[in-house]
C-alpha positions in Angstrom: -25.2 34.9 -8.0 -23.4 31.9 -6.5 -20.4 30.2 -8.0 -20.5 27.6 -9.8 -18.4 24.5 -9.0 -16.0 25.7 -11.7 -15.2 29.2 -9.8 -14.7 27.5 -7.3 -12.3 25.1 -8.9 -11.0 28.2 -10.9 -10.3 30.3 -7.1 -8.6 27.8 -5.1 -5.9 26.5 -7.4 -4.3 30.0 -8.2 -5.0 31.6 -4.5 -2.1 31.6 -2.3 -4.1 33.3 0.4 -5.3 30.5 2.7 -8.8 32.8 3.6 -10.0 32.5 0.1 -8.5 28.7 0.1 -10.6 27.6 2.5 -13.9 29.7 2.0 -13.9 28.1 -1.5 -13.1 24.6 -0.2 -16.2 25.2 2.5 -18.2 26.0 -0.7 -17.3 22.8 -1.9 -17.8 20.3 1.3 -21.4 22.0 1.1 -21.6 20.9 -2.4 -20.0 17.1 -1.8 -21.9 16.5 1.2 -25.0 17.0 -1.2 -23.6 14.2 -3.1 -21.9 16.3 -5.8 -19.5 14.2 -7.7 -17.5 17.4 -9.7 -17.3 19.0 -6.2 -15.7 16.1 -4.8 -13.5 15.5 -7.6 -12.1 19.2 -7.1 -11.1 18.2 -3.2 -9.5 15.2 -4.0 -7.2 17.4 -6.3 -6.7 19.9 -4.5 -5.8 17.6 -1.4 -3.7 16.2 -3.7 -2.0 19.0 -5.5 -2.8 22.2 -4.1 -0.9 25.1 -3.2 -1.3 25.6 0.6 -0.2 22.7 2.7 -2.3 23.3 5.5 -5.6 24.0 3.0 -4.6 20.7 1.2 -4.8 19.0 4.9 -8.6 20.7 4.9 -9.7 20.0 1.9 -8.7 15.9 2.6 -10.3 16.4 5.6 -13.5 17.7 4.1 -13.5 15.0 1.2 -13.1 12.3 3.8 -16.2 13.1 5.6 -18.6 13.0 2.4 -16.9 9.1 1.9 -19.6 6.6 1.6 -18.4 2.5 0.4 -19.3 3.5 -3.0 -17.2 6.1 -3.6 -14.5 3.3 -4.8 -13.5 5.8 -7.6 -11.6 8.0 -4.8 -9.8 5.2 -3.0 -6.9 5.7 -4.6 -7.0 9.1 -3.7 -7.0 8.2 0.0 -4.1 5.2 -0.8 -1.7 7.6 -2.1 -2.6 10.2 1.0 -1.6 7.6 3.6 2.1 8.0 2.4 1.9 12.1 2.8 2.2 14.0 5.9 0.0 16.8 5.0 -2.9 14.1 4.4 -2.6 11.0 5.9 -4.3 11.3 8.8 -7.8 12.3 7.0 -6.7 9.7 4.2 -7.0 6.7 7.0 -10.6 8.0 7.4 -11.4 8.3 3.9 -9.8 5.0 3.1 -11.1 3.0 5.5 -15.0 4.3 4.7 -14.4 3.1 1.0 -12.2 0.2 1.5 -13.7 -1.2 4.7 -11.7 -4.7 5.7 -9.9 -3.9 2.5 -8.1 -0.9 4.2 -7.0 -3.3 7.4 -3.4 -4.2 6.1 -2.4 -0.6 5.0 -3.8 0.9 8.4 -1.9 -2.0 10.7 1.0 -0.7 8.7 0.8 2.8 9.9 -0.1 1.9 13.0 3.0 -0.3 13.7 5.2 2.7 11.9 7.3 4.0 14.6 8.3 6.4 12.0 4.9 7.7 11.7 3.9 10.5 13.8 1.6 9.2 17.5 -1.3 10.6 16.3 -1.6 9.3 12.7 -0.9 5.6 14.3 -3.4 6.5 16.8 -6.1 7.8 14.1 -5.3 4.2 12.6 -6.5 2.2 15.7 -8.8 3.9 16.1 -10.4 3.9 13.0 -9.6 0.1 12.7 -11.1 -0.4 16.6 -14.1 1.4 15.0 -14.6 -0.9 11.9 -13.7 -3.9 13.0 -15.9 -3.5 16.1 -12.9 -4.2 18.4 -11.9 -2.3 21.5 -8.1 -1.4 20.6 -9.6 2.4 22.0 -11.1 1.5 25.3 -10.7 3.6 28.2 -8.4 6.2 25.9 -10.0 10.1 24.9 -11.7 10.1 21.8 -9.3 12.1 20.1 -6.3 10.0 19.0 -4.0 13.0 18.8 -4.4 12.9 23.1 -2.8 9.6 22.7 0.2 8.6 23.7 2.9 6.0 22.6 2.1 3.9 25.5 -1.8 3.9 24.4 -1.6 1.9 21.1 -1.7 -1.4 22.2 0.5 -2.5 19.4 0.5 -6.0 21.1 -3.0 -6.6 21.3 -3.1 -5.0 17.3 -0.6 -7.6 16.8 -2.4 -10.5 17.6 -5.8 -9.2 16.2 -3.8 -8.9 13.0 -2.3 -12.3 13.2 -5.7 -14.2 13.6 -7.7 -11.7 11.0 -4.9 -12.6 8.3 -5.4 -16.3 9.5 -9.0 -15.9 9.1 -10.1 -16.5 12.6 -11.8 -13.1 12.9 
């Protein structure tokens, strides 16, 4: 017999072996890509609270992926994650799918954050080049984390950001 959402739930939050972490949280994705709202609710918990760092960073990742605009109830799920290492970079995905041009001022943010690791700022423009249909990612490899400082166009962000908050884009 297969587990239920609940054993699932149940497994992963007293495991601290990282196999059985993240067989339960594939469970799960296979659940929340279905649509399944409990089995999305137990990934945003877990990528908020659970006991293995490197399993919460899954579990966000997987949670972000089943994001559709709709899904409003979990923005604040991604909000907080932008502010956490662990999560951020799967939380600009997630938040950007709910929030859409909503997410634009947190993301510039991150992406002008020299504090902020390269490939988290990177994941920002890229995701913002992706929503907002402009090329901040042109001629650079799809995979922000091959990114380097030099890459962001923090300039050209810049000025995007000064005429989108003026409203002339």
């Amino acid at each position: 017999m297969k587990p239920t959402i609940s054993d699932l739930k149940a497994g992963l939050f007293v495991t601290d072996d990282g196999s059985v972490a993240c067989d339960a949280i594939n469970a799960l994705n296979k659940h929340a890509k279905k649509g399944n709202h409990k089995a999305k609710t137990v990934l945003a918990e877990y990528a908020e609270t659970g006991r293995i760092p490197w399993m919460r960073t899954h579990a966000c990742s997987c949670l972000a992926g089943t994001m559709m605009p709709a899904d409003v109830e979990f923005s604040e799920v991604f909000e907080r994650g932008l502010s956490d290492e662990l999560t951020r970079y799967w939380s600009i995905l997630g938040y950007i799918t709910i929030r859409g041009r909503g997410a634009y001022e947190a993301l510039m943010k991150i992406a002008a954050d020299e504090s902020i690791p390269i490939e988290h700022r990177a994941h920002a423009i890229k995701r913002l080049s992706s929503f907002s249909k402009r090329r901040f990612d042109r001629q650079l490899p799809s995979d922000p984390g091959q990114w380097g400082a030099s890459d962001l166009r923090l300039a050209e962000l810049a000025a995007w950001a000064q005429a989108y908050r003026s409203g002339l884009c």
